[in-house]
LODRENVO-613530 format. One record per residue (C-alpha): residue in one letter; x, y, z. Coordinates in nm, 2 decimals. Example, Ala and Ser with C-alpha at 12.3 -4.5 7.8 and 13.67 -1.06 7.14 Angstrom:
<pts>
<pt code="a" east="1.23" north="-0.45" up="0.78"/>
<pt code="s" east="1.37" north="-0.11" up="0.71"/>
</pts>
This chain:
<pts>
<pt code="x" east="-1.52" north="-0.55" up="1.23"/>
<pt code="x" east="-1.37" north="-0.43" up="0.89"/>
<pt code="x" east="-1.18" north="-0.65" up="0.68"/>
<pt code="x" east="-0.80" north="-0.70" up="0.74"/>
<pt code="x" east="-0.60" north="-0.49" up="0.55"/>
<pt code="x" east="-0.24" north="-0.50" up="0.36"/>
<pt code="x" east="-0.08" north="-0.18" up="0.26"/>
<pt code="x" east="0.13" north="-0.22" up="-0.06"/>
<pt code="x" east="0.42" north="0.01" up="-0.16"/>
<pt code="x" east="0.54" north="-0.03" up="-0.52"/>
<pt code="x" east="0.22" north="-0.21" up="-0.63"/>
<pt code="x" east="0.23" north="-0.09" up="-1.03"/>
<pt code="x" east="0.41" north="-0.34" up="-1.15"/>
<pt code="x" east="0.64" north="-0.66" up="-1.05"/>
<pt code="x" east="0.65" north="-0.83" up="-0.74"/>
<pt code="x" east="0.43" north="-0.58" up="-0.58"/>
<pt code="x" east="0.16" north="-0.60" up="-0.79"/>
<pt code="x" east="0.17" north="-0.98" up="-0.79"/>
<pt code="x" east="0.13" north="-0.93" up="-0.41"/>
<pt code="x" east="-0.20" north="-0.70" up="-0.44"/>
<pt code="x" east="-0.31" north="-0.99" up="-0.62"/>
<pt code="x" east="-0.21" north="-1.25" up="-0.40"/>
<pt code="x" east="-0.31" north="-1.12" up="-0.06"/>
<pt code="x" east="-0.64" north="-0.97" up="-0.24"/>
<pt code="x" east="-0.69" north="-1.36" up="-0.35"/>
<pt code="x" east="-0.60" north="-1.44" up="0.04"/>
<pt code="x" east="-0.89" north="-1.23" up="0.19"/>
<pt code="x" east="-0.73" north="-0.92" up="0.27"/>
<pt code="x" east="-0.85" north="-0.58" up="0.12"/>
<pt code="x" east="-0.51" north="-0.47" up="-0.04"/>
<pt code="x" east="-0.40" north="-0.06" up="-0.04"/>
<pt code="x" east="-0.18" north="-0.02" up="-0.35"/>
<pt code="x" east="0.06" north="0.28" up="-0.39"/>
<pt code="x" east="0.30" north="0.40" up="-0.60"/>
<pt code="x" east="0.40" north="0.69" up="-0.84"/>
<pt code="x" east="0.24" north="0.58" up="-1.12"/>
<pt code="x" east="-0.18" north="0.65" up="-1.06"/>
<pt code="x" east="-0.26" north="0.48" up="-1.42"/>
<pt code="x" east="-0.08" north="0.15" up="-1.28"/>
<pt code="x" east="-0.27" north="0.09" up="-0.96"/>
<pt code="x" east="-0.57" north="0.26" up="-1.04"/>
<pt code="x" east="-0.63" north="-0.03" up="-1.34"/>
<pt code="x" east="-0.50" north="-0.29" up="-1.07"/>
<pt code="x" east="-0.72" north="-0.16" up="-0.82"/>
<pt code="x" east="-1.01" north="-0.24" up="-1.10"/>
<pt code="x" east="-0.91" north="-0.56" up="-1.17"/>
<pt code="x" east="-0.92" north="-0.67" up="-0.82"/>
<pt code="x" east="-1.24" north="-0.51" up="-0.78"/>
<pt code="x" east="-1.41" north="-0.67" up="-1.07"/>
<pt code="x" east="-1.30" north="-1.01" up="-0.96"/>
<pt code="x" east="-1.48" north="-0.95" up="-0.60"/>
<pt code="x" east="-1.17" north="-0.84" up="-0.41"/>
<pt code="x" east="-1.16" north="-0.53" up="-0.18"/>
<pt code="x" east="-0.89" north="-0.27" up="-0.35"/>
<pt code="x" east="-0.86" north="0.06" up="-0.33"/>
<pt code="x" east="-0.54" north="0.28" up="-0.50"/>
<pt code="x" east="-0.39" north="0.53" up="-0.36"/>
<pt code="x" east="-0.07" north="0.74" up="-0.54"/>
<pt code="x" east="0.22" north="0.80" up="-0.32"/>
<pt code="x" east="0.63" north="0.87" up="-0.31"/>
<pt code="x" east="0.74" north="0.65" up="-0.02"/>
<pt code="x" east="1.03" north="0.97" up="-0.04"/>
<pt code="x" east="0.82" north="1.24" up="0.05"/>
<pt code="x" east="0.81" north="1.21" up="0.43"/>
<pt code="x" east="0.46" north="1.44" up="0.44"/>
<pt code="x" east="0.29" north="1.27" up="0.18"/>
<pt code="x" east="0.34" north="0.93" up="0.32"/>
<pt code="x" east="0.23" north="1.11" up="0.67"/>
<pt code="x" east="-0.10" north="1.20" up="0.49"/>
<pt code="x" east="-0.13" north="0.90" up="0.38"/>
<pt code="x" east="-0.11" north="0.72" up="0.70"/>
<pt code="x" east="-0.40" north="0.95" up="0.85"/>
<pt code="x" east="-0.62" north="0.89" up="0.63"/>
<pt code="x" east="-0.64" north="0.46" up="0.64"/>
<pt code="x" east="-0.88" north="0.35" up="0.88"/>
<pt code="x" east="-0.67" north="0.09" up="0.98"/>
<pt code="x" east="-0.38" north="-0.09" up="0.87"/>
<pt code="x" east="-0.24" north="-0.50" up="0.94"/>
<pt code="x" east="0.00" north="-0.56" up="0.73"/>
<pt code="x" east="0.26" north="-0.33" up="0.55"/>
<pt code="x" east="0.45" north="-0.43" up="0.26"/>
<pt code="x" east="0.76" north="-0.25" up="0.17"/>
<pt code="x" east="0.79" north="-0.32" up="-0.17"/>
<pt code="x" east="0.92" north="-0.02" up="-0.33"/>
<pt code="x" east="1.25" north="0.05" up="-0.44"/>
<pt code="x" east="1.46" north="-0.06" up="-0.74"/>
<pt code="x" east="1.84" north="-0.04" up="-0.91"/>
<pt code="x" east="2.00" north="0.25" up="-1.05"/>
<pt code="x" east="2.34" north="0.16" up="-1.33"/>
<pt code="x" east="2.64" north="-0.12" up="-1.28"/>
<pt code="x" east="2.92" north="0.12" up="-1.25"/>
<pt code="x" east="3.19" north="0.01" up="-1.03"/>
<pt code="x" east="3.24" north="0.22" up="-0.69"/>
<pt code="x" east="3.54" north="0.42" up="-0.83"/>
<pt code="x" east="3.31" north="0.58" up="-1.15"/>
<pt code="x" east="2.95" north="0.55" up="-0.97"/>
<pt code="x" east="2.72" north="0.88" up="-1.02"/>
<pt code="x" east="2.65" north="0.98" up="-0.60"/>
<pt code="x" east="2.28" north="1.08" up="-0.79"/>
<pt code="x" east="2.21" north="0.71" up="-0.86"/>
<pt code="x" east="2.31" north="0.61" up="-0.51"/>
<pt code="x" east="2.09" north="0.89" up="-0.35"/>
<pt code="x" east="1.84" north="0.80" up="-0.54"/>
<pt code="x" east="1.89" north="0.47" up="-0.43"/>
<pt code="x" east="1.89" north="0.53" up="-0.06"/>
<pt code="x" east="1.62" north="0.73" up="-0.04"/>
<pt code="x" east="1.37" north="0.48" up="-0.22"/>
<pt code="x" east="1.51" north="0.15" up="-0.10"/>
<pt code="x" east="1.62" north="0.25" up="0.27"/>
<pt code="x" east="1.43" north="0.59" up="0.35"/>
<pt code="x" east="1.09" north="0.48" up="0.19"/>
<pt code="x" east="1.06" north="0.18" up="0.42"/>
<pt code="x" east="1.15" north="0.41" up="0.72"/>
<pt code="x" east="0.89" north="0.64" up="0.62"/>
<pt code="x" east="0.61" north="0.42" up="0.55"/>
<pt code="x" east="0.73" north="0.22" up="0.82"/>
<pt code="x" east="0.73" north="0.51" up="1.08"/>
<pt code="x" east="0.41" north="0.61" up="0.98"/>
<pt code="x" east="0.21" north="0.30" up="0.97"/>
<pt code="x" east="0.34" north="0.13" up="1.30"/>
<pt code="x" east="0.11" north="0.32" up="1.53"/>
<pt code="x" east="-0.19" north="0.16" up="1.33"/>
<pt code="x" east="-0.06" north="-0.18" up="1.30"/>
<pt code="x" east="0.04" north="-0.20" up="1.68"/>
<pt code="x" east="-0.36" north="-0.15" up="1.70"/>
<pt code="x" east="-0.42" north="-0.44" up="1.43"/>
<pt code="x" east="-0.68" north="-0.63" up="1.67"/>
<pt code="x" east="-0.70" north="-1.00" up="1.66"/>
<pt code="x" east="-0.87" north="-1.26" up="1.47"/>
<pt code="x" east="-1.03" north="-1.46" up="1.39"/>
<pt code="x" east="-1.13" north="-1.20" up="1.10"/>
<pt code="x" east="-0.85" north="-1.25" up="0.86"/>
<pt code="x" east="-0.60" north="-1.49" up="0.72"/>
<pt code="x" east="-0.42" north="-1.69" up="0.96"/>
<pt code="x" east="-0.52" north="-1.52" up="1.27"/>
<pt code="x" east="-0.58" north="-1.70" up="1.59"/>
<pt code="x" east="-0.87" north="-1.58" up="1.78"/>
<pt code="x" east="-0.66" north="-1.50" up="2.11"/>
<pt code="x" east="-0.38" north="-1.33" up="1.94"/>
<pt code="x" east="-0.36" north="-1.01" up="1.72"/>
<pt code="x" east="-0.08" north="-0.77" up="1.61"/>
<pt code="x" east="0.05" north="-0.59" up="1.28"/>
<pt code="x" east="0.30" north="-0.75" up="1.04"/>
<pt code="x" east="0.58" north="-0.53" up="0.90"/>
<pt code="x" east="0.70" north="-0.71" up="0.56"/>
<pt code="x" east="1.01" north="-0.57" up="0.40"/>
<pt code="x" east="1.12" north="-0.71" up="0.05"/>
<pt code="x" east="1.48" north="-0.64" up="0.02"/>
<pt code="x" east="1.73" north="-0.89" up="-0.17"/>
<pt code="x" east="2.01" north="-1.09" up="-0.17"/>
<pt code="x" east="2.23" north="-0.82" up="-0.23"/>
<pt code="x" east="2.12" north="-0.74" up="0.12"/>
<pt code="x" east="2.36" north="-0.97" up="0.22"/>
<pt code="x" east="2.66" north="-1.04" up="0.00"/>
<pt code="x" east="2.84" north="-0.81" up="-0.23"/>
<pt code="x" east="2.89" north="-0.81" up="-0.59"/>
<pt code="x" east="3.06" north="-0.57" up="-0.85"/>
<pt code="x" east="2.91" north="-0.32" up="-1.03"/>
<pt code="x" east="2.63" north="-0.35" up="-0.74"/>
<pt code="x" east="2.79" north="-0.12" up="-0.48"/>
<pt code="x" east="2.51" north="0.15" up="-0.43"/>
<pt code="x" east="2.23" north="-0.09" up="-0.46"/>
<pt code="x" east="2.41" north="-0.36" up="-0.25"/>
<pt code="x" east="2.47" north="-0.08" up="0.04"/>
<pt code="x" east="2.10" north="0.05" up="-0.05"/>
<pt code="x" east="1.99" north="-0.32" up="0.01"/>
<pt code="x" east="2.22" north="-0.38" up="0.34"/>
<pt code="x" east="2.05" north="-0.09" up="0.49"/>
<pt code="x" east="1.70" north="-0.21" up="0.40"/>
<pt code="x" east="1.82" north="-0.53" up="0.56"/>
<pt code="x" east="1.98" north="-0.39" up="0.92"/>
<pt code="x" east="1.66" north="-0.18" up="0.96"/>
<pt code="x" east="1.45" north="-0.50" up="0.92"/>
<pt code="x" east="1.70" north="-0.65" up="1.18"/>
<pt code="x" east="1.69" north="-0.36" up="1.45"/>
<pt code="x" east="1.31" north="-0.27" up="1.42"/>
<pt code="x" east="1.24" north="-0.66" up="1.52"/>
<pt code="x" east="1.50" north="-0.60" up="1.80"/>
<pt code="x" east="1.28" north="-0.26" up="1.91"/>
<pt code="x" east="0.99" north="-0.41" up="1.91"/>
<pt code="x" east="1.04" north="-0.74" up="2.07"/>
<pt code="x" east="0.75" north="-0.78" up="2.29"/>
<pt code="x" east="0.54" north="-0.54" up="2.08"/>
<pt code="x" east="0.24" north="-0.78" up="1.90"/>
<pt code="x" east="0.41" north="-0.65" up="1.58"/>
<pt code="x" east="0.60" north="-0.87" up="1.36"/>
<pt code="x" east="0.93" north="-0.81" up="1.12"/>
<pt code="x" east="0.97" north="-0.99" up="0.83"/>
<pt code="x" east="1.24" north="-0.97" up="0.57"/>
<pt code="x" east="1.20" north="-1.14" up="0.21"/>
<pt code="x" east="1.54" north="-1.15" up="0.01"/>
<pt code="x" east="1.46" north="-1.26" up="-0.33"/>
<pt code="x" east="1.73" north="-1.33" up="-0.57"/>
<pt code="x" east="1.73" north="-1.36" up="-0.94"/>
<pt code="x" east="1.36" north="-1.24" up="-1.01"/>
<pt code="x" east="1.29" north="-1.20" up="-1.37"/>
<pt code="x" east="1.02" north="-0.87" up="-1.44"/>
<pt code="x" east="0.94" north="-0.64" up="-1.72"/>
<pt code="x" east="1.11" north="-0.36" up="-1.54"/>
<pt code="x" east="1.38" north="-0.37" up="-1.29"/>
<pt code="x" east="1.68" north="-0.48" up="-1.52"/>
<pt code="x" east="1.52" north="-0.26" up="-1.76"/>
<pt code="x" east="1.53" north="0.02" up="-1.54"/>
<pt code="x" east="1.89" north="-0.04" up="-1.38"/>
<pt code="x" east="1.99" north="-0.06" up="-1.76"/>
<pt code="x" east="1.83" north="0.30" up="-1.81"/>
<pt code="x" east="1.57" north="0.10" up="-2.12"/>
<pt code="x" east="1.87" north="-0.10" up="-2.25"/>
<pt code="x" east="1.61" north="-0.38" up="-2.33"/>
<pt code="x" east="1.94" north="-0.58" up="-2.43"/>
<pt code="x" east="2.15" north="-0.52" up="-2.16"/>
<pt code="x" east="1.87" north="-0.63" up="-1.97"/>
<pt code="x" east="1.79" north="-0.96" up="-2.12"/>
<pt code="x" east="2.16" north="-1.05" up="-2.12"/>
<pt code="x" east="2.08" north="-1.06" up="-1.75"/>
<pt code="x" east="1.87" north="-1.36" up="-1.76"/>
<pt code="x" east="2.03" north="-1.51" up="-2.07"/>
<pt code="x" east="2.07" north="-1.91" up="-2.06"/>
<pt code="x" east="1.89" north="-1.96" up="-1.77"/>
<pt code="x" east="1.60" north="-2.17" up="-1.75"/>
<pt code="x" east="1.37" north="-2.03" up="-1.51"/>
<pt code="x" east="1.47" north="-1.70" up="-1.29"/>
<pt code="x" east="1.20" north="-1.68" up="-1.04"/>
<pt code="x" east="0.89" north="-1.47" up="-1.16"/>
<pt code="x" east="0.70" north="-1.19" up="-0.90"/>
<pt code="x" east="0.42" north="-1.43" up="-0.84"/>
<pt code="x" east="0.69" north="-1.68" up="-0.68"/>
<pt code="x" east="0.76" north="-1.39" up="-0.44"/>
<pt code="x" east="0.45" north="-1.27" up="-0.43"/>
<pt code="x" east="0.33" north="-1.66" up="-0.30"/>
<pt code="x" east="0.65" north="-1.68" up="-0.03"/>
<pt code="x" east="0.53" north="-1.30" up="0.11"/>
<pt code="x" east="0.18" north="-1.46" up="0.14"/>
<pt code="x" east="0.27" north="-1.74" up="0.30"/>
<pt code="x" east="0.53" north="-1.53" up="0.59"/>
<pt code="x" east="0.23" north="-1.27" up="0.64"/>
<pt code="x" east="-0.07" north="-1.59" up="0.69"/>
<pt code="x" east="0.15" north="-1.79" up="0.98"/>
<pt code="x" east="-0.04" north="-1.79" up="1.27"/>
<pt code="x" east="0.06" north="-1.43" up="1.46"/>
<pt code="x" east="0.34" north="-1.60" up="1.71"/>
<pt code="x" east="0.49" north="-1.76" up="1.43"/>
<pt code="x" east="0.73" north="-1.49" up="1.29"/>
<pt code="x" east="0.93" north="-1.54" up="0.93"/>
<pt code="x" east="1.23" north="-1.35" up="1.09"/>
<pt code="x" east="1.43" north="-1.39" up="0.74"/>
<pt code="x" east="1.33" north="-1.57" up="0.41"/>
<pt code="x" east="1.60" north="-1.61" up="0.16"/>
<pt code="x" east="1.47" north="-1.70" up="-0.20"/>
<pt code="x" east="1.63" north="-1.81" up="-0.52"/>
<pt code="x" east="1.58" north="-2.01" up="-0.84"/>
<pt code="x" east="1.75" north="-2.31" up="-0.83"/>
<pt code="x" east="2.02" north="-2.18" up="-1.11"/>
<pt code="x" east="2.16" north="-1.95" up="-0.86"/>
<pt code="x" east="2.34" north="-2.07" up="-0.58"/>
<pt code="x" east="2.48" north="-1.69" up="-0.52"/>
<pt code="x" east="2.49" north="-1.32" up="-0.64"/>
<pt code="x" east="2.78" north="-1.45" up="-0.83"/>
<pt code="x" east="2.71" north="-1.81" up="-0.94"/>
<pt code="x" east="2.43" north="-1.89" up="-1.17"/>
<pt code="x" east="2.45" north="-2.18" up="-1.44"/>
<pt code="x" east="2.37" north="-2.06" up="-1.78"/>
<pt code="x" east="2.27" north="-2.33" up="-2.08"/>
<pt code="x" east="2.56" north="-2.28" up="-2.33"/>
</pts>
């Protein structure tokens, strides 16, 4: 029987590629995708050189018939991590560019449907252990991970098209576990908070390496993508009844979106 395996969307940098590393390091063979082929493609070596199964594959989680071809080609697929997506800008709701929010959307919400609808065939098949990490040997099933984020599930200004981006990431994590209750698939949602990478303030700051750093200014330790990376790992290796319905995640500076203590 082949080796388990975790499918990884947005594996070229941050919390996904922390992830590949982590599951790789927990005996799965890890599938990294993303845009950027340079990214996994050196990822996929380093796992490889340190005895881990990894292979690399370039994708856009947006476009529906490449993530189609995609899915046809894996020869079989356990776990799915929905990794990808990211934050466009700060502008309030009355000011906001519809582009960024699209763009948004489509990477944070549509993405996970896509890779989502694609995979679950496979992962329904995902037979039991006791060949992989935390399986029982009576009991087998796919797991559906989906990394969303606290703005998921409060609001905050300035965050308006993420935040909606975010809540719909977060309701179709919700419904799928209600649709497939009774399925041997399980839903898992992961809401990290404050997570401090090279690139997602950058990016939502369109390379404003200041802006960015202001966002993490003062505080002591922001949690870093292996500390997600570790609480994904740990949801995804319960034993297969156990499920890891929702798993909120937070340095201790933050108590909320809006409340963070800062050293002075």
């Amino acid at each position: 029987m082949s080796i388990r395996t975790a499918v990884i969307s947005g594996a070229s940098s941050g919390i996904g590629a922390a992830t590949a590393r982590r599951l790789a390091a927990s005996g799965y063979r890890v599938v990294l995708t993303a845009r950027r082929r340079d990214r996994i493609d050196a990822l996929a070596a380093e796992l490889t050189d340190a005895g881990h199964e990894a292979v690399a594959h370039p994708l856009d989680v947006t476009d529906r018939a490449a993530v189609d071809a995609f899915a046809a080609a894996l020869d079989r697929c356990d776990v799915l991590v929905n990794n990808a997506g990211g934050a466009l800008g700060t502008d309030p709701v009355a000011t906001a560019d519809p582009a960024d929010w699209r763009r948004m959307y489509e990477v944070n919400v549509l993405g996970v449907l896509h890779l989502t609808q694609a995979l679950l065939p496979a992962l329904a098949q995902s037979p039991p252990g006791p060949d992989g990490p935390g399986d029982a040997p009576d009991s087998g099933g796919g797991t559906v991970v989906v990394v969303s984020s606290t703005a998921g599930h409060a609001t905050y200004e300035g965050g308006g098209g993420y935040v909606a981006a975010k809540h719909g990431a977060h309701v179709l994590a919700e419904t799928l576990r209600l649709e497939l209750c009774g399925e041997p698939v399980r839903v898992i949602e992961i809401a990290p908070g404050m997570v401090k990478t090279d690139e997602f303030a950058l990016t939502r700051f369109r390379g404003d390496a200041e802006r960015a750093a202001e966002v993490y200014e003062g505080v002591d330790a922001p949690l870093t993508a292996e500390d997600v990376a570790d609480t994904i790992d740990w949801a995804v290796t319960r034993p297969p009844h156990v499920n890891v319905d929702l798993l909120v995640v937070r340095p201790r500076a933050q108590a909320s979106n809006t409340k963070v203590h800062r050293r002075r």
